[in-house]
N, C-alpha and C positions, 0 to 999 in steps of 0.2 A: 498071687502077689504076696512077695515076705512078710510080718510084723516087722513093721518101724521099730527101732532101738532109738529110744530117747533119752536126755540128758536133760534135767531141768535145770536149772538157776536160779539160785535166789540167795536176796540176803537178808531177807524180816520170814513172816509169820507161812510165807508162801500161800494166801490163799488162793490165786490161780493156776499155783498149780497142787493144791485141792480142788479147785472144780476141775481139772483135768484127769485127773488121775480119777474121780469118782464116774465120771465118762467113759474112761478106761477099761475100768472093772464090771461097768455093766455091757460093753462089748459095743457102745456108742463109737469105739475110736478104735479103727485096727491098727493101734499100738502099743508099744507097752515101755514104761517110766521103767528104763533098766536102770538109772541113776541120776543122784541129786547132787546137784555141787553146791557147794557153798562159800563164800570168802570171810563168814561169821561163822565161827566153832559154838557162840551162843544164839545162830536162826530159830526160833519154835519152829520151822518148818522141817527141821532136821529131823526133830523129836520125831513126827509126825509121819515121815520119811519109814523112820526104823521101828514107829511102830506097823505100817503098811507092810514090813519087811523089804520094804527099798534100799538097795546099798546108797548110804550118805559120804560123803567126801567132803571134805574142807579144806580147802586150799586160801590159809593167809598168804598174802603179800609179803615178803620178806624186805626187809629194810635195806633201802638203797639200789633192790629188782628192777629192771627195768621190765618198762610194761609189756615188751614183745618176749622179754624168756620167764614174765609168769604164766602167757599166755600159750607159749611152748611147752612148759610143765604140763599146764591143763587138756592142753592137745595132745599130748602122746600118753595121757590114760586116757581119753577117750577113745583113739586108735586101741588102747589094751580091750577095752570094754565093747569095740564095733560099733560105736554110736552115729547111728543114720544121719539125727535132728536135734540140733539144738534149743530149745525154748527155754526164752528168759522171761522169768513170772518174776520178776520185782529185783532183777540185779543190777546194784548199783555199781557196777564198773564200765568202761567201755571198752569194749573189744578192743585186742590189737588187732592190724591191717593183716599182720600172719595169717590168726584165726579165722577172720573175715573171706579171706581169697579162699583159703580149704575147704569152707565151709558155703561156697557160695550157692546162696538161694537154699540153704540148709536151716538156718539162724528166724526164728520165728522171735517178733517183740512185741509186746503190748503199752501203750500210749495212751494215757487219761488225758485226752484232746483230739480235737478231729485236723488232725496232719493234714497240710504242712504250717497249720496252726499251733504255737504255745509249743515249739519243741523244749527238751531241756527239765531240768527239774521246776518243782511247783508248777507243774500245770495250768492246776485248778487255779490257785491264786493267781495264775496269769491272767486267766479267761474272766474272772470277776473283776480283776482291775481295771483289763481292758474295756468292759462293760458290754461283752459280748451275751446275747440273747440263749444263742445255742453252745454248747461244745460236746464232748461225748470220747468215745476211745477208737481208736484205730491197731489194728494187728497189722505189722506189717517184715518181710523180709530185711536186714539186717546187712547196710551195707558200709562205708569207711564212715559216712559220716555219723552227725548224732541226728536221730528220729528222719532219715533222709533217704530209708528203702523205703523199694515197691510197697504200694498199699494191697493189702490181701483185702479185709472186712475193715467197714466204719459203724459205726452207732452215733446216734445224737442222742444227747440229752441238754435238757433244757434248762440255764442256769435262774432257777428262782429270786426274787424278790426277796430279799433278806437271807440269803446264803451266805454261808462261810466256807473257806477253803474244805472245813473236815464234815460237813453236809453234801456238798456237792463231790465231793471224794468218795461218798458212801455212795450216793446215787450212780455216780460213774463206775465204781468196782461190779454193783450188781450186775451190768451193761457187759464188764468187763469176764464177767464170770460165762456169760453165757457167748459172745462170740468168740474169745480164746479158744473155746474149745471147740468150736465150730471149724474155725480155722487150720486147728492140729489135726482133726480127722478130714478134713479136705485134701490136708497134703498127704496124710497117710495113705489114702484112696488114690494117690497121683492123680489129682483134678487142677492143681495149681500151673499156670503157666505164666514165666516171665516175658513179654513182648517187651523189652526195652523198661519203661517206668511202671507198662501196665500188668496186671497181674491176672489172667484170663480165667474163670474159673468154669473149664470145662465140664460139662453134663454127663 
């Protein structure tokens, strides 16, 4: 079976895909981070990137782009670069539909909330306000809508008595560190199968 050619995503500090790539390196994941994109030229995750010696990419928004031919842009260096698998460790854009179709059951995302719970931004703040007991993260396949693919992995975590959005965020990334990457080497293994919503993860 090939080494997976990956593309990561991010637009902060990337630390999931630090714990991916450290996975990577010890030969946990048969694949390999050929590239990082990024839509911030100021990500820490870039820095981080190039000093791995990962080729980093930046790709801003141009003013007045429309979102299917920034997404165009990004898609025909990834066709330059042969990239198998998408994974988005912390990007805040949403895919255009272009992307999505080409890339389908390619696109791996990660979820601070157990889906189809709290989609959308601020999660955590969602699930403390709602005054839920449990939440946790979900990875899941990447499809038109927002947090609305197949589910791959879930985790639960338990939201504490006296929590804040940026405690229960800590406790959810740690969750989040360990099945992301669980996830990326599943699919790289070809163990992932889509049945319609369900996600079958073969032996």
């Amino acid at each position: 079976m090939p080494v997976t050619r990956m593309a990561v995503f991010i637009s902060g500090r990337g630390s999931n895909f630090m714990a991916i790539h450290r996975e990577a390196e010890k030969g946990a994941i048969r694949g390999e981070i050929a590239l990082v994109v990024s839509d911030d030229p100021q990500a820490p995750g870039l820095a981080y990137a190039r000093e791995k010696g990962i080729e980093a990419a930046v790709f801003a928004k141009g003013k007045g782009e429309a979102r299917a031919d920034y997404f165009e842009r990004v898609s025909s260096f990834l066709d330059e670069k042969k990239i198998d698998l998408i994974v988005l460790a912390g990007f805040m854009k949403v895919l255009s539909p272009n992307i999505v179709k080409k890339y389908r059951h390619r696109i791996l995302n990660i979820h601070p909330a157990l889906l189809p719970s709290f989609p959308g931004t601020h999660a955590q703040k969602q699930a403390i306000d709602y005054g839920v007991k449990w939440t946790g993260c979900t990875v899941h396949f990447v499809d038109e809508g927002v947090d609305t693919g197949p589910i791959i992995l879930q985790q639960a975590v338990p939201v504490l008595e006296g929590d804040t959005e940026e405690s229960l965020s800590e406790r959810i990334l740690e969750q989040e560190h360990r099945i992301f990457p669980e996830a990326v080497r599943l699919f790289c293994e070809g163990r992932l199968e889509v049945q319609g919503r369900r996600v079958r993860i073969k032996p």
